[in-house]
N, C-alpha and C positions, 0 to 999 in steps of 0.2 A: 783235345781238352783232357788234363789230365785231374782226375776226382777220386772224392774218397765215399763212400757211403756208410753215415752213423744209423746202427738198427740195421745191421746184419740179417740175425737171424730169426727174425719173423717174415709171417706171409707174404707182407706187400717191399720187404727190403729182397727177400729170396727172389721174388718175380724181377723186380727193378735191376738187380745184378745180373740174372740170366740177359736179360734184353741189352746191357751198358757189353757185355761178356765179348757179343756178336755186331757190336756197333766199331766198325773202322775209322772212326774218329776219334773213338775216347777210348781212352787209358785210366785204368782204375788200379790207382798208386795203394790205399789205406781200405778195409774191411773191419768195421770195429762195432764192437757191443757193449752194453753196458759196464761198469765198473767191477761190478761183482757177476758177470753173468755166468752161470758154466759152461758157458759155450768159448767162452774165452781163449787159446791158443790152440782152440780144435781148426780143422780148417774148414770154410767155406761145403767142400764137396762131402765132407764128411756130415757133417749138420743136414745137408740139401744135396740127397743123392744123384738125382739125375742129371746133377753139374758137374761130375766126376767124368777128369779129364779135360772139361772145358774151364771152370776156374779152381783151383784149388788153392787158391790164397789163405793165409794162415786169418781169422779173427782175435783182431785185439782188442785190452780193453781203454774206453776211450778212461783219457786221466788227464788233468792239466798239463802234465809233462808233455804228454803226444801231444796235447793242443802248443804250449808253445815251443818245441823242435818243429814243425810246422809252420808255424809264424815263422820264426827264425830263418828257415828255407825261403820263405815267401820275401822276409825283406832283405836276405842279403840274394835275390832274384837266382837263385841256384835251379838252374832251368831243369834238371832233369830229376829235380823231386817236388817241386815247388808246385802246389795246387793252384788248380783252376778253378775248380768249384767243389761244392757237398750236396750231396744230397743226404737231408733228414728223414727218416724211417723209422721215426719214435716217438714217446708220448708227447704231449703240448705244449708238458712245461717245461720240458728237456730246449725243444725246438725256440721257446720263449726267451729261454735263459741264453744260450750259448749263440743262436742267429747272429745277432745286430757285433758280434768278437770277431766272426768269419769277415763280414762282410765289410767290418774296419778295417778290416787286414787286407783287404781288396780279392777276398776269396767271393764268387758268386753263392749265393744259398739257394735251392732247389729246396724248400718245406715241404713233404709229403705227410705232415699230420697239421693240427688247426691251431697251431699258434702262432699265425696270423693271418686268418681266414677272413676273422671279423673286424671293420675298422673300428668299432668302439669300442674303447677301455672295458667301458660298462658291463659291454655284454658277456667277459670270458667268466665273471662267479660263475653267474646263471647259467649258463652252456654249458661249462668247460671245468669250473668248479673248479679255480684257480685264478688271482690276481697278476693279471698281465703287469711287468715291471717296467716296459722298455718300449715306451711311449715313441720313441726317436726312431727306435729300429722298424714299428708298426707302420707309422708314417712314409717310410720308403717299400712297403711291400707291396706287390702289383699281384691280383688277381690273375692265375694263371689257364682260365681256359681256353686251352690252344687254340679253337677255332674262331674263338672270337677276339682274342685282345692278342692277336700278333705284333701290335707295335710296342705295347704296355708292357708286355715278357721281352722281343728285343732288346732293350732298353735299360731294364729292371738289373738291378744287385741283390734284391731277395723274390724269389717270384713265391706266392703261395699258393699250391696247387691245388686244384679244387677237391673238395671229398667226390666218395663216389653216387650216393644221390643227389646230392645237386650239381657234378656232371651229367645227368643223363634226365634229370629235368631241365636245367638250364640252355641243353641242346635241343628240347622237345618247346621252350618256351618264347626262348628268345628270339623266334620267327615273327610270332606272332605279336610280341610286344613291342621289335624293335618299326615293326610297320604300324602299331599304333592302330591293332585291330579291335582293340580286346576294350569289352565294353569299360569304358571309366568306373573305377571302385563297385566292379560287380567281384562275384566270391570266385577264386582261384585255387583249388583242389588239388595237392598233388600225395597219387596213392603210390607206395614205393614198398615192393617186395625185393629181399634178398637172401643169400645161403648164408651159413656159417661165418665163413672165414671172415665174412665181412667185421666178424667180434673179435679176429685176432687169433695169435695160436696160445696165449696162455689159458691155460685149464679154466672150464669153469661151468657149473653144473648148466647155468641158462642156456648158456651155448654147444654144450655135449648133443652130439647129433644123436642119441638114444632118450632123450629128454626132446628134443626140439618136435614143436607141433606149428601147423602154420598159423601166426597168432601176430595182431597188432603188441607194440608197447612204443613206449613214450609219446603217446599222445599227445598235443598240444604243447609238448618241450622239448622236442630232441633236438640237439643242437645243431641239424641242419638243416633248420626251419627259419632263423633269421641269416643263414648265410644263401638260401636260396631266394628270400623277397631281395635280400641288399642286392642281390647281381642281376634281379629278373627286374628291381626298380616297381614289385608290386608286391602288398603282401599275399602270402600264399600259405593254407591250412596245411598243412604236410601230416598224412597219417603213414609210420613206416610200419611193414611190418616184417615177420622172419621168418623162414621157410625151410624147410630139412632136407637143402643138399646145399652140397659145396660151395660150388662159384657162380656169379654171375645176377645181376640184378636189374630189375623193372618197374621204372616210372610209368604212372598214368595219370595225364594231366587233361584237368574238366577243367574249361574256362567258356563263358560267356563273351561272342563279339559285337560288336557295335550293329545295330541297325540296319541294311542294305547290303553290306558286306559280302562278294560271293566267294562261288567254292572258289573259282580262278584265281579269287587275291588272293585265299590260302596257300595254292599249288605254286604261283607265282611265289611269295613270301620266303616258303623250305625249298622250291628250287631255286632261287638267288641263292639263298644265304649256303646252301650248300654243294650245288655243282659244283664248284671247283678242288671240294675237300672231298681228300681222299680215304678219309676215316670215318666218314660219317656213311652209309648205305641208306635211301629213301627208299624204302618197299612197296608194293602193290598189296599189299596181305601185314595181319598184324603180327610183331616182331617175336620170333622164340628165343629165349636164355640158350638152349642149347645151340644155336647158330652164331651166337658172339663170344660165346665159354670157351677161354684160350688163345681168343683173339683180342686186337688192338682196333675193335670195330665198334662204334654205333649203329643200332640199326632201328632207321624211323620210318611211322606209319601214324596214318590222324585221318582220323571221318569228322565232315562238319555239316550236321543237319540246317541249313539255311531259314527254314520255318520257326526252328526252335532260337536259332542262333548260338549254336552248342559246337564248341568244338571237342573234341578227344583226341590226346595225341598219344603215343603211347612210343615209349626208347627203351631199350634193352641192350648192358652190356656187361663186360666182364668185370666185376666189382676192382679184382687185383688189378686187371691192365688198364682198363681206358680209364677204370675210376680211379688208378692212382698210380701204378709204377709204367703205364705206355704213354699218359700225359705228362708225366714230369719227365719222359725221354722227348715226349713234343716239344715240349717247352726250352730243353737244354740244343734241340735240332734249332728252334727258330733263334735261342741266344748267339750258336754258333754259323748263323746265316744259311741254313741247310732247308730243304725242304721239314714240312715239320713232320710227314710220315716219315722220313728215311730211318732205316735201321730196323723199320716195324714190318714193312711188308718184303718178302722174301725175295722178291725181284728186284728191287730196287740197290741201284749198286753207283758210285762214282763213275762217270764212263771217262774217253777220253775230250778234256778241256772242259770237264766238271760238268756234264748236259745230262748226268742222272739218269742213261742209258738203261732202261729197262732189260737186265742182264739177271741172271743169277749169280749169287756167290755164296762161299761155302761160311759158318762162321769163326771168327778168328779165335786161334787159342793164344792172343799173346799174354793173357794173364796167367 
């Protein structure tokens, strides 16, 4: 698969390119930033030191010109520049505007910010505080959380990837919702701490780790509070709040179950849904940030008082990977028929007659 990634040089484009860097399947043609960015003909390793050596691709800036030499590649099918897909790595309205051009041109769109997270028009003012234009392009976007909608991302020409807390509520919730445990229109709680980076790398006093105290905000409206009821099918009070370190972040989700319900259907529940995923960890003890920080891991744990009929589940991951630049690599593994961890965990290598031979390899410098 050969890709370009727009939104270079921020947090969650940096993470995404190291992982595509050491991925043996994909080829990363195009590295580009904004129009006016200063990071513009610097390169890749220079911007994001500890990729020196591994990619050093020059950053360009995107302009309609690269967008149609591109096109141009793509329809007169000139195989060995002609893209396969994008991955977006920028703000909403960027991803809003330009998506639905890629994917007429029969390029795949990988979204890794939320402009098209939510199916209704309506909702991007209020959320997202811009009017969605491209009603056509929405319509074709497939929610992409890898462990649950593998056939929906197969399939898909725009996938949009989930934000980072509501990947890590939606994997602590959709156990229990999809077995139809959880008491009918009883209240759905989900509390969500995270670092920093989760704001981005552009400056700014809120987010300056010498300013950060561990402190709720956007209560009752951050914008991913109706993309977590839309994919959980329930609504849910979402309180986030913001912590003074780094990376990595944790849901905890109170929900009420039905009547009779035991622990057994619980354990039953998250072991289906996730024995056979190899990204997700069910733990015996509740989950630390410092044990998924830098990993492409979930890591779930939930006590359910049976008197009370109280569940608590609790998911902890790493804001940058699972919450946004190792799931949009899941998601391009299951477009390209691969397993959807490949590329993530260190052992995992092609073997002979493609049986994903539990081998090590070293990662690739062909960029």
């Amino acid at each position: 698969m050969k890709v370009a990634v727009i939104g270079a040089s921020g947090y969650v484009g940096a993470e995404l390119i190291g992982l595509l860097c050491q991925h043996d399947n994909i080829s990363i043609q195009h590295l580009l930033v904004s129009e006016n960015s200063a990071s513009s003909g610097k390169t890749f390793a220079a911007l994001h030191g500890r990729w020196q050596g591994i990619c050093d691709l020059p950053l360009q800036s995107f302009s309609q010109t690269w967008f149609d030499t591109v096109i141009s590649d793509k329809q007169h099918k000139d195989a060995e520049h002609a893209l396969d897909a994008v991955f977006f790595a920028t703000p909403h309205e960027f991803s809003a505007l330009w998506a639905g051009a890629f994917v007429e041109a029969g390029i795949k769109v990988f979204d890794l910010s939320g402009g098209f997270r939510l199916k209704e028009l309506a909702d991007y003012p209020q959320y997202y505080g811009f009017e969605h234009q491209d009603i056509n392009t929405l319509s074709l976007a497939h929610y992409g959380l890898a462990e649950w909608q593998h056939e929906q991302i197969a399939g898909a020409d725009l996938v949009a990837v989930p934000g980072c807390y509501p990947t890590a509520s939606l994997l602590a919730l959709k156990p229990v919702i999809t077995n139809a445990l959880q008491l009918e229109n009883s209240l759905v709680v989900v509390n969500g701490i995270s670092g920093v980076s989760g704001a981005g790398r552009t400056a700014s006093l809120a987010s300056n780790f010498n300013e950060v105290s561990l402190m709720p905000y956007n209560i009752l409206q951050h914008r991913h509070q109706p993309e977590i009821s839309q994919e959980a099918g329930v609504e849910v009070i979402f309180n986030p709040h913001l912590a003074p370190y780094k990376r990595g972040l944790l849901a905890t989700v109170t929900l009420q179950l039905k009547s009779g319900v035991t622990g057994g259907q619980v354990n039953a529940a998250f072991n289906n849904a996730y024995q056979d995923k190899a990204l997700v960890r069910l733990l015996d003890a509740w989950p630390k940030i410092d044990n998924v920080a830098h990993t492409p891991f979930a890591d779930l744990h939930w006590q359910y008082d049976e008197d009370k009929q109280v569940l608590v589940v609790a998911c902890a991951i790493d804001n940058l990977l699972k919450g946004a630049a190792a799931q949009a690599l899941q998601c391009a593994n299951i477009a390209m028929g691969l397993p959807d961890h490949y590329g993530l965990l260190p052992q995992i290598s092609s073997g002979p007659g493609d049986d994903y031979s539990l081998v090590s390899h070293a990662p690739s410098t062909k960029v």
